[in-house]
N, C-alpha and C positions, 0 to 999 in steps of 0.2 A: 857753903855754896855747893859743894861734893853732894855731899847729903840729899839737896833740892833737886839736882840734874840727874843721883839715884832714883829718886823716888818718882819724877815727872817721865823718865825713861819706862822704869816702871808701869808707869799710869797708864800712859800710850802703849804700851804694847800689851795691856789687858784689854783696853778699848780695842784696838785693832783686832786680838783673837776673839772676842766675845762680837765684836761687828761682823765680823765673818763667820757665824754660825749661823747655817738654817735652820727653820722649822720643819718638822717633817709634815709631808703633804696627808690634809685632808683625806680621811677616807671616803671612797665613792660609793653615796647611798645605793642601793638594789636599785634604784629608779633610773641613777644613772648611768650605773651598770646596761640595765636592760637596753635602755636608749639606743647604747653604741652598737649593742651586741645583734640589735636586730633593724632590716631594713625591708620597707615594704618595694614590691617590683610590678610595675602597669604590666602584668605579664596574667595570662588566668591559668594558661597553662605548666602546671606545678610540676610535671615530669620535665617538661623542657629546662624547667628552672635546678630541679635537682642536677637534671642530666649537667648543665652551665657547672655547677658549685661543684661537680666529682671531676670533671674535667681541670677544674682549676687547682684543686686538690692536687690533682695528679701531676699536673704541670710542676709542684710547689714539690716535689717529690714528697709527698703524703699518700700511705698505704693502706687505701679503704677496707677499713675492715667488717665492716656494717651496710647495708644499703636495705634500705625497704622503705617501697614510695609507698605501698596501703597505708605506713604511718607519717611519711615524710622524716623519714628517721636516718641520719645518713654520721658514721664515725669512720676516722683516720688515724693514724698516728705517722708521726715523721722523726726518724732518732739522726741528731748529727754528735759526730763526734768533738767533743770540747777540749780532749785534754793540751793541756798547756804544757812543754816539753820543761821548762823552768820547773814549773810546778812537781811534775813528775821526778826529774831531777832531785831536787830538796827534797819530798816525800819519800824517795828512796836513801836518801842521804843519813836524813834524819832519824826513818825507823828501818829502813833495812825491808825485812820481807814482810814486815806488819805495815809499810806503808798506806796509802790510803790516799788517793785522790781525785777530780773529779774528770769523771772519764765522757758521760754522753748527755745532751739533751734530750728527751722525750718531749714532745710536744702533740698534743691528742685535742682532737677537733671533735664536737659532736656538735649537728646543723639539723633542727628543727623547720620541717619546709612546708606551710598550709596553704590554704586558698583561704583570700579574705575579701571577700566581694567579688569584684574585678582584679585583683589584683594576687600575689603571693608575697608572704611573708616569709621569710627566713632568718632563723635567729640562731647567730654562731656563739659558741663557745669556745675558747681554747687555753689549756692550761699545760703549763709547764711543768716538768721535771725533773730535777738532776741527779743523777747516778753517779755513783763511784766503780771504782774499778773492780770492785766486789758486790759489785747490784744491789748496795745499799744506795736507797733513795734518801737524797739529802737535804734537799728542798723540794716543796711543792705548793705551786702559783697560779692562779688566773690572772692568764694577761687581761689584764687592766688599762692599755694602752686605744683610748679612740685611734690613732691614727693606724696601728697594727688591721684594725678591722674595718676604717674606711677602705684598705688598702686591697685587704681581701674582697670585699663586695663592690669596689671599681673593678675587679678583675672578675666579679661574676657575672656583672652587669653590662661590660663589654661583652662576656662568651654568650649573653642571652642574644644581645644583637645581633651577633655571629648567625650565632644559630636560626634566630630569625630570620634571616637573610641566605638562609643556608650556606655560607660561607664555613 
């Protein structure tokens, strides 16, 4: 009877670990990449719209480093600092002066701004980076997050109103 209450212990707790593994998520085709990444605006005017998207930039503490409306070409970058004092701790612990840990994010915007009919389009990108404390770049990402970029384009699409209204 030991034996059976072994093995049925067993059983359930392999069902339990293996029920609670996920699948990793889907990769998001270029289509629906593109999707999120761009948003058309009832606006003709494409300088007003730029001018909207650097303002909002700048509010996000993002450092324009690019601006030219002849092409609707518009880059940023924003660095926050990541390090985790834990982490730094143990990475000093462990190697001493060859440590190694992650020290800043990089996060670089380039925003594509045209006129399409009546209206403008603007199509963001933004991609992540992570540095170490030696300015080795240790990952590098495209947010892939729709909500990340609905959230930008609500906030450029408020400063066009703004600005519409000369406010």
């Amino acid at each position: 009877m030991t034996n059976f209450r072994g093995i049925f212990c067993l059983t359930i707790s392999v069902i339990c670990f293996f029920g609670c593994a996920t699948t990793p998520p889907t990769p998001k085709t270029q289509l629906e990449i593109r999707q999120f990444q761009t948003r058309e605006f009832n606006v003709r005017d494409t300088k007003m719209v730029m001018k909207s998207c650097l303002n909002v930039l700048q509010d996000d503490n993002y450092i324009v480093k690019n601006a030219n409306a002849d092409l609707g070409l518009l880059t940023a970058t924003k660095e926050v600092d990541i390090a985790s004092k834990g982490e730094v701790f143990a990475a000093l612990l462990f190697s001493g002066a060859n440590a190694s840990w992650k020290k800043n994010q990089i996060i670089e915007c380039s925003l594509n701004i045209g006129e399409s009919g009546n209206k403008t389009t603007v199509r963001a990108n933004f991609q992540s980076k992570i540095m170490s404390n030696k300015g080795e770049v240790l990952k590098v990402v495209t947010i892939e997050d729709p909500t990340f970029y609905q959230t930008f384009f609500a906030k450029v699409d408020k400063g066009i109103y703004l600005g519409g209204h000369g406010l």
